[in-house]
C-alpha positions as CSV (number, residue, x, y, z in Angstrom):
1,X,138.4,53.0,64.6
2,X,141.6,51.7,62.5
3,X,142.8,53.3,59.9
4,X,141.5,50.0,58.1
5,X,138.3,51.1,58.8
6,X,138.3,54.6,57.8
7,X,140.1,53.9,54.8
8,X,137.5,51.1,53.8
9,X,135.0,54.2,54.9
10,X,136.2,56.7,52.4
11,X,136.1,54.0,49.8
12,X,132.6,53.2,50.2
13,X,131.5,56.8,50.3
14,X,133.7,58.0,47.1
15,X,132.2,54.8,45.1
16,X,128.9,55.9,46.8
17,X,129.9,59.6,45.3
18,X,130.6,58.3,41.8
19,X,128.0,56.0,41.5
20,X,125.0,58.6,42.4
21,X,127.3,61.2,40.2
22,X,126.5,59.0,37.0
23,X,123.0,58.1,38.0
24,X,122.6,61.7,37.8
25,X,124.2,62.1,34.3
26,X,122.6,59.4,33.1
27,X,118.8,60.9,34.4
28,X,119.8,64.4,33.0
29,X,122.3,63.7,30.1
30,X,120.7,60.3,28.7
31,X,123.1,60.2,25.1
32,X,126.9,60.8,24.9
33,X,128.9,60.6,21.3
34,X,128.4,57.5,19.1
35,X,132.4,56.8,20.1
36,X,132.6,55.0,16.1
37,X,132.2,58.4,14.3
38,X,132.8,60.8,17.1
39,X,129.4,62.4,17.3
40,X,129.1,63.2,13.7
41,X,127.1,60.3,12.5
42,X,129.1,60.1,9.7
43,X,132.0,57.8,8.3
44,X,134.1,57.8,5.5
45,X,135.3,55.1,3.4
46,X,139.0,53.8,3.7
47,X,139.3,54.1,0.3
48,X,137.9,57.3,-1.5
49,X,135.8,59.9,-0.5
50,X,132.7,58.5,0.2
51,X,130.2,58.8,3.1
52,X,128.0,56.7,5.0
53,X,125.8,56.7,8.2
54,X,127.7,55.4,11.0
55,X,126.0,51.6,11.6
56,X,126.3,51.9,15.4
57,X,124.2,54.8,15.7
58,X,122.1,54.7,12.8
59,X,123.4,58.3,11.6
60,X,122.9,60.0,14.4
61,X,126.0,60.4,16.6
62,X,124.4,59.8,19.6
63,X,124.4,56.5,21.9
64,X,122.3,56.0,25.2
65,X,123.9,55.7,28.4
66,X,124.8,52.0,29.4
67,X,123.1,53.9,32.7
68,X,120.4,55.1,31.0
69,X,119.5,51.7,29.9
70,X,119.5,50.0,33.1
71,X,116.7,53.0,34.0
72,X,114.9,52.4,31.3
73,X,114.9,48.3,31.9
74,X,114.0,49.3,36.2
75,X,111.2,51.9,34.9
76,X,110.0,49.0,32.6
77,X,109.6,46.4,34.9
78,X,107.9,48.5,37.7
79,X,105.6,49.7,34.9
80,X,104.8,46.0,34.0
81,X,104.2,45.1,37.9
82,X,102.2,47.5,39.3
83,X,100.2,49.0,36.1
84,X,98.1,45.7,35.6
85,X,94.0,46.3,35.4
């Protein structure tokens, strides 16, 4: 084996690693942070003090998972395929 090899080896099994690692989050931990108002579903105007619901996350501070999405889609489409009567 060349170091080539082995190095291409530990690649694949660390990408392998992270890539299970965030399937995992995303089954578990489906939302993270609405990233526009930091969680708090709340913004304030540039100008004054008022407040309004963040538009990203509809006022809630929570987004789903680009992950969780692509679970959702797979779990869709199987549904679709093999639930017909």
């Amino acid at each position: 084996m060349t170091p080539v090899d082995s190095a291409s080896t530990v690649l694949f099994l660390a990408l392998l690693l992270v890539t299970f690692g965030y399937g995992v989050t995303c089954w578990f931990w489906p939302f993270k942070p609405c990233r526009t108002c930091r969680g708090g579903g709340k913004l304030r105007s540039p100008f004054g003090r008022a407040i309004r619901l963040c538009r990203r996350c509809t006022g809630t501070g929570l987004r789903l998972r680009p992950g969780r999405r692509v679970i959702n889609a797979a779990r869709r489409i199987h549904r679709a395929h093999h639930h017909r009567h």
